[in-house]
N, C-alpha and C positions, 0 to 999 in steps of 0.2 A: 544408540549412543546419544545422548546428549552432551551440549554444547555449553561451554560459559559464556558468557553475555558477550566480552569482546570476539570473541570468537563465530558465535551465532550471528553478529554483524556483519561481519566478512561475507561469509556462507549468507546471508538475506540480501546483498546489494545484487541487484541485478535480476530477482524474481520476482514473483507475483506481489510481494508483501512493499516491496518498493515500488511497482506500478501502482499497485491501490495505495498506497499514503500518493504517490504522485497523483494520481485521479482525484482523490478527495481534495488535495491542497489544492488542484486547481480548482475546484465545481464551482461556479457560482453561486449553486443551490447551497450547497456547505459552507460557503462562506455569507451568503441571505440567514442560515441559521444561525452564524455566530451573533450577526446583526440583531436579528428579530427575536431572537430566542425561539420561534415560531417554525413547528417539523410539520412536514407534510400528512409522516405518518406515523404509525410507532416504529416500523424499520429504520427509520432514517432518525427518530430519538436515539433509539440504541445506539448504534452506528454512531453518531453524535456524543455519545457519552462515553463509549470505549475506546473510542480513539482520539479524541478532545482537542486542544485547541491546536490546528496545525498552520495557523498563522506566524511567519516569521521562524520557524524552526526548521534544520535540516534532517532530512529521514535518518542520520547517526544517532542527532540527539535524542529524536521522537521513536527511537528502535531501542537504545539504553534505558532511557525514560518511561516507555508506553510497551511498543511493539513485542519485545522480548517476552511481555507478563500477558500479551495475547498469544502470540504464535511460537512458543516455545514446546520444541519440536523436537523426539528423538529419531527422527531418519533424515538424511541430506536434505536438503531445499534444493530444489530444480529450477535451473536457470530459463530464463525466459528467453527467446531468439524469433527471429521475425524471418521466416525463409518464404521467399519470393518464389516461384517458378511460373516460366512466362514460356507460351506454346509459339510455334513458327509464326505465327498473329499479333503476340507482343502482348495476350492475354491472359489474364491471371490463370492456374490450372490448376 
Protein backbone atom coordinates (compact mmCIF):
# COMPACT_ATOMS: atom_id res chain seq x y z
CA UNK A 1 0.00 0.00 0.00
CA UNK A 2 1.21 3.03 -0.49
CA UNK A 3 0.87 6.37 1.12
CA UNK A 4 0.20 10.18 -0.14
CA UNK A 5 2.68 12.58 0.80
CA UNK A 6 0.52 13.93 3.88
CA UNK A 7 -0.11 10.92 4.99
CA UNK A 8 3.52 9.07 4.53
CA UNK A 9 4.52 12.11 6.98
CA UNK A 10 2.56 11.07 9.78
CA UNK A 11 3.62 7.38 9.23
CA UNK A 12 7.75 8.88 8.90
CA UNK A 13 7.67 11.05 12.27
CA UNK A 14 9.17 9.14 14.76
CA UNK A 15 11.44 6.49 12.53
CA UNK A 16 14.46 6.04 11.24
CA UNK A 17 13.98 8.63 8.37
CA UNK A 18 13.53 11.39 11.13
CA UNK A 19 16.49 10.14 13.12
CA UNK A 20 18.76 10.40 10.00
CA UNK A 21 17.43 14.04 8.77
CA UNK A 22 17.87 14.61 12.80
CA UNK A 23 21.72 13.07 12.57
CA UNK A 24 22.60 14.94 9.46
CA UNK A 25 21.07 18.44 10.56
CA UNK A 26 22.99 18.21 13.55
CA UNK A 27 26.69 16.72 11.98
CA UNK A 28 29.06 19.17 12.04
CA UNK A 29 30.69 17.38 9.33
CA UNK A 30 27.51 18.19 7.18
CA UNK A 31 27.15 21.28 8.10
CA UNK A 32 31.69 21.97 7.23
CA UNK A 33 30.04 20.60 3.83
CA UNK A 34 27.57 23.13 3.24
CA UNK A 35 30.55 25.62 4.28
CA UNK A 36 33.38 24.30 2.15
CA UNK A 37 31.52 22.78 -0.53
CA UNK A 38 34.56 20.18 0.37
CA UNK A 39 33.17 15.95 0.93
CA UNK A 40 35.36 13.66 2.61
CA UNK A 41 34.32 11.11 0.29
CA UNK A 42 31.94 10.26 -2.52
CA UNK A 43 29.45 8.69 0.16
CA UNK A 44 29.24 11.71 1.94
CA UNK A 45 28.81 13.76 -1.76
CA UNK A 46 25.89 11.53 -2.36
CA UNK A 47 24.39 11.78 0.73
CA UNK A 48 24.94 15.57 0.31
CA UNK A 49 23.20 15.82 -2.80
CA UNK A 50 20.05 13.65 -2.02
CA UNK A 51 19.19 15.11 0.83
CA UNK A 52 20.50 18.78 0.47
CA UNK A 53 20.43 21.78 2.28
CA UNK A 54 18.91 21.00 5.95
CA UNK A 55 19.94 24.20 7.33
CA UNK A 56 16.98 26.02 8.88
CA UNK A 57 14.09 23.55 7.72
CA UNK A 58 11.93 21.31 9.82
CA UNK A 59 11.87 17.44 9.01
CA UNK A 60 7.82 18.27 7.66
CA UNK A 61 9.03 20.43 5.28
CA UNK A 62 12.30 18.49 4.23
CA UNK A 63 9.87 15.16 4.23
CA UNK A 64 7.19 16.99 1.56
CA UNK A 65 9.90 18.75 -0.14
CA UNK A 66 12.99 15.91 -0.18
CA UNK A 67 12.21 12.90 1.88
CA UNK A 68 8.98 11.51 0.49
CA UNK A 69 10.97 11.45 -3.40
CA UNK A 70 13.69 9.34 -1.23
CA UNK A 71 11.86 7.04 0.93
CA UNK A 72 8.56 6.43 -0.58
CA UNK A 73 7.63 3.31 0.64
CA UNK A 74 4.82 0.69 0.11
CA UNK A 75 4.81 -1.31 3.48
CA UNK A 76 4.29 0.73 7.07
CA UNK A 77 7.48 2.54 8.43
CA UNK A 78 8.56 1.08 11.88
CA UNK A 79 8.74 3.26 14.70
CA UNK A 80 11.76 3.59 16.46
CA UNK A 81 11.74 3.06 20.45
CA UNK A 82 14.72 3.03 22.79
CA UNK A 83 14.10 0.17 25.40
CA UNK A 84 16.40 0.04 28.41
CA UNK A 85 16.74 -3.03 30.53
CA UNK A 86 18.78 -2.90 33.40
CA UNK A 87 20.05 -6.27 35.58
CA UNK A 88 19.86 -6.34 39.54
CA UNK A 89 23.38 -4.18 39.00
CA UNK A 90 21.70 -1.19 37.28
CA UNK A 91 23.47 -2.53 33.99
CA UNK A 92 22.51 -2.32 30.61
CA UNK A 93 21.37 -6.26 29.51
Amino acid sequence: MSYSIPESLERAKGTLYETWFNALQLSPYYQTMWETKEFPSDDSKRTFELFGDLRNVSFDTWWIEVGYGIFAEKKPFNKVSINSQMDIFGEDV
